[in-house]
C-alpha positions in Angstrom: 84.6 126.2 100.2 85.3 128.4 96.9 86.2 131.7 98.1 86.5 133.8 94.3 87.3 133.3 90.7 90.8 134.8 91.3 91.8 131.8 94.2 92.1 129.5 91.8 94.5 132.0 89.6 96.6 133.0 92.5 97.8 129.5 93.5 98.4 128.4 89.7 100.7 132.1 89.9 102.4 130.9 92.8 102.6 126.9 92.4 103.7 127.0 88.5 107.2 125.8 89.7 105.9 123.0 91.4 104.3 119.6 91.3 102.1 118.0 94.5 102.6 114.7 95.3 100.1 113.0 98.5 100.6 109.8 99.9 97.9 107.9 101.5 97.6 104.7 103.1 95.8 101.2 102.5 94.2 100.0 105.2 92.9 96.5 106.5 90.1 96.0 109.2 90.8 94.0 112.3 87.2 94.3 114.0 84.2 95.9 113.0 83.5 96.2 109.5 80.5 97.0 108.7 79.1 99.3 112.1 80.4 102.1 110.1 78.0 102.3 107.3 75.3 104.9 108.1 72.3 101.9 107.9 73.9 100.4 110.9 75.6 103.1 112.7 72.6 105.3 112.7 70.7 102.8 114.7 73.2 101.2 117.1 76.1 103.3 116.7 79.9 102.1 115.2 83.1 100.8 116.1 86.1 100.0 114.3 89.5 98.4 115.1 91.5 99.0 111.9 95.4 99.6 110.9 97.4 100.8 107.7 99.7 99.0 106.0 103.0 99.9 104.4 100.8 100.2 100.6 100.1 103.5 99.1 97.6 105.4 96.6 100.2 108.3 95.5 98.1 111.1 94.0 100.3 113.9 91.6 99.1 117.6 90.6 100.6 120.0 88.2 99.5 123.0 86.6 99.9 123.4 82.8 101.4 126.6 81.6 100.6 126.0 77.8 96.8 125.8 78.1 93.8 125.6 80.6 92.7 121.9 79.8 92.0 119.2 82.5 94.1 116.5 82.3 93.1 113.3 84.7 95.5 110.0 84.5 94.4 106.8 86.2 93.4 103.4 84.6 91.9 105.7 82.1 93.1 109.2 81.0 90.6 112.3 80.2 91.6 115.6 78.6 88.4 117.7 79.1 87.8 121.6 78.7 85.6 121.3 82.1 85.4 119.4 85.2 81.9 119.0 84.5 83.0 117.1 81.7 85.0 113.9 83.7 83.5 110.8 83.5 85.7 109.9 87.1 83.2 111.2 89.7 86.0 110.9 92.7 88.0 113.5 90.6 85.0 115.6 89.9 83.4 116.1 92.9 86.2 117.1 94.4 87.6 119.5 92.1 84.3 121.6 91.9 84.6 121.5 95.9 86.9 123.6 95.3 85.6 125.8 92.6 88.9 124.4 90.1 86.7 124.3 86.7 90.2 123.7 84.4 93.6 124.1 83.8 95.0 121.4 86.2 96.7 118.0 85.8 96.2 114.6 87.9 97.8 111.6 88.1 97.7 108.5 89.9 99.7 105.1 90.7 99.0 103.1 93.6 101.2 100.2 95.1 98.3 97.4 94.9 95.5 97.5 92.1 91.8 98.7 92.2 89.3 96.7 93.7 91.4 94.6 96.7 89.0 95.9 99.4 91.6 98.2 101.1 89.7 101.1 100.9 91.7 102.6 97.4 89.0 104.8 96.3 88.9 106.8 99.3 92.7 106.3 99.4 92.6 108.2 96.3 90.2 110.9 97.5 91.5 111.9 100.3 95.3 112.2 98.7 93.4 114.3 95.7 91.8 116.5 98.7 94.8 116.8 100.5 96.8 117.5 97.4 94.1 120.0 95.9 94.4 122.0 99.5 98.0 122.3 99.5 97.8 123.3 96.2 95.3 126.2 97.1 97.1 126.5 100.6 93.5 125.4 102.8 95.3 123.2 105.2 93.0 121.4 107.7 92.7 119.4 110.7 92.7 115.5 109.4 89.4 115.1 110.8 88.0 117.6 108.5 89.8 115.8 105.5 88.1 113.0 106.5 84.7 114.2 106.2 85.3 115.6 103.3 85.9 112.7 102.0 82.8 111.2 103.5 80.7 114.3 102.3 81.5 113.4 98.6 81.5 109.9 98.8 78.4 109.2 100.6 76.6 112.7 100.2 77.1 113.3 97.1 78.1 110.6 95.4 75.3 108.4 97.6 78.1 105.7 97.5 76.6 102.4 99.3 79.9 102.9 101.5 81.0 103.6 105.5 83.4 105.8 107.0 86.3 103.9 108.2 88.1 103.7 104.4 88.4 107.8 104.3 89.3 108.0 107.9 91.7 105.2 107.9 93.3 107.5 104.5 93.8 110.4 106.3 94.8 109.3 110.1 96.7 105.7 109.1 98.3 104.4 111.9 96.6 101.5 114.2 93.3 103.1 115.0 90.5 103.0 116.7 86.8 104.5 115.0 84.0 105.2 117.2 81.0 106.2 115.2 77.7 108.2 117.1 74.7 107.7 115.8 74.9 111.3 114.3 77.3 109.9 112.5 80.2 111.8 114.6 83.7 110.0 114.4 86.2 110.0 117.0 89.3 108.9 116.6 91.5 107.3 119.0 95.2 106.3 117.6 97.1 103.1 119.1 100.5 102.2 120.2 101.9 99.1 120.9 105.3 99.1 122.0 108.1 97.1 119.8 108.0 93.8 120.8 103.8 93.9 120.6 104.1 95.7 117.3 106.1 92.4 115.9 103.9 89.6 117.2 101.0 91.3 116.0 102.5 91.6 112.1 103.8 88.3 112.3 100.7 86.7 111.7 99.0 88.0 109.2 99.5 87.4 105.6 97.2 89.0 102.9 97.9 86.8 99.6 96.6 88.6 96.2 94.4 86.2 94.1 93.7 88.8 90.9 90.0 89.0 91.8 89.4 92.6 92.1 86.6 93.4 94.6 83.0 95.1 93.2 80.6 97.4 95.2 77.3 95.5 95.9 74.2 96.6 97.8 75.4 95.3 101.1 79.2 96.8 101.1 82.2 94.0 101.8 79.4 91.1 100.8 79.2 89.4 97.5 76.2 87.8 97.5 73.0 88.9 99.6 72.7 86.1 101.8 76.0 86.9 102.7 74.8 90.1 104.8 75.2 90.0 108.1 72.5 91.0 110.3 72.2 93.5 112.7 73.0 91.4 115.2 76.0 90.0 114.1 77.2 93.1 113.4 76.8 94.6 116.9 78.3 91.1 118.3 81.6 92.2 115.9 81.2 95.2 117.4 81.6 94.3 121.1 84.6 92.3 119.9 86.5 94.7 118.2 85.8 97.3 121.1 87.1 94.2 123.5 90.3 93.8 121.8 
């Protein structure tokens, strides 16, 4: 993606006046979870029924004029020379994507904390994608934000994750994910029409209990035994696609 060492000095030339800010949504699953991680998908293929919800990751990026240092707020906040030197891997990976070694500034603030299983990591990758390529004006499709996002996350980063939580990031909406076997997406939005779009809200009710969510083996499960099997997943499957 890096194009030269001068890219990176041009856009800090002509975005010194300004700061980026990228909003992306949270997301909750209505059918499906699970067919998109690659272990499934790549045998049986995916499909998920998923919407976003009115709760954001807001990602900001500034350029300091008084120095080249990284600067990365989040729970934590770093200050290194390098990128190679940031312990947050989300933030890393996908500055060096981009060939941006220093001399940038991140921040983040989110509307619901870490670890409530609406998909906030990728939430925060894909705004720091999307804010990294306005910054370096290399707009692109949302689909290619997406894998992007799925490139770093699983390839990369060889996160025990699927792809609904980056897609989801970048399209929102009510949408519908189906997966190929190659691990293709497409990506079909919904509309319901006013009436619909209130009895399906009405509902649904998503209470916080202060128990943040951890990354196990078998994604979205706490305990092992807790996996569902192949089977179950392709009979979530055929329900999601039903609805």
């Amino acid at each position: 993606m890096y194009t030269g060492p001068n890219e990176h000095r041009r856009a800090r030339r002509s975005f010194s006046f300004l700061m980026i800010v990228s909003r992306t949504p949270f997301r909750v699953t209505l059918g499906g979870g699970g067919t998109d991680l690659p272990s499934f998908y790549e045998k049986h293929g995916g499909f998920v029924l998923a919407m976003a919800i009115d709760k954001y990751m807001y990602v900001i990026l500034n350029v300091p004029n008084a120095d080249r240092l990284i600067r990365l707020h989040y729970t934590k906040s770093e200050t290194v020379a390098h990128v190679d030197q940031l312990q947050h891997e989300l933030a890393r990976e996908a500055l060096r994507a981009h060939g941006i070694h220093d001399a940038i500034e991140i921040a983040s603030v989110a509307d619901l904390p870490a670890g409530t299983g609406l998909g906030s990591s990728s939430c925060y990758l894909v705004g720091l994608l999307s804010a990294v390529r306005a910054y370096l004006l290399r707009p692109v499709p949302l689909q290619t934000l997406a894998e992007e996002a799925c490139h770093i996350e699983l390839d990369v980063l060889k996160q025990p994750i699927g792809k609904q939580d980056q897609y989801m990031a970048a399209f929102g909406g009510l949408t519908q994910l189906e997966i190929e076997k190659s691990g293709a997406v497409k990506v079909t939005p919904l509309s319901l029409p006013a009436s619909g779009s209130v009895s399906a809200q009405a509902p649904i009710h998503s209470p916080f209990t202060s128990r943040g969510k951890t990354r196990p083996s078998c994604t979205g499960f706490p305990f092992p035994r807790m996996c569902p099997t192949a089977s179950a997943l392709c009979a979530a499957m055929s329900m999601a696609s039903a609805a």
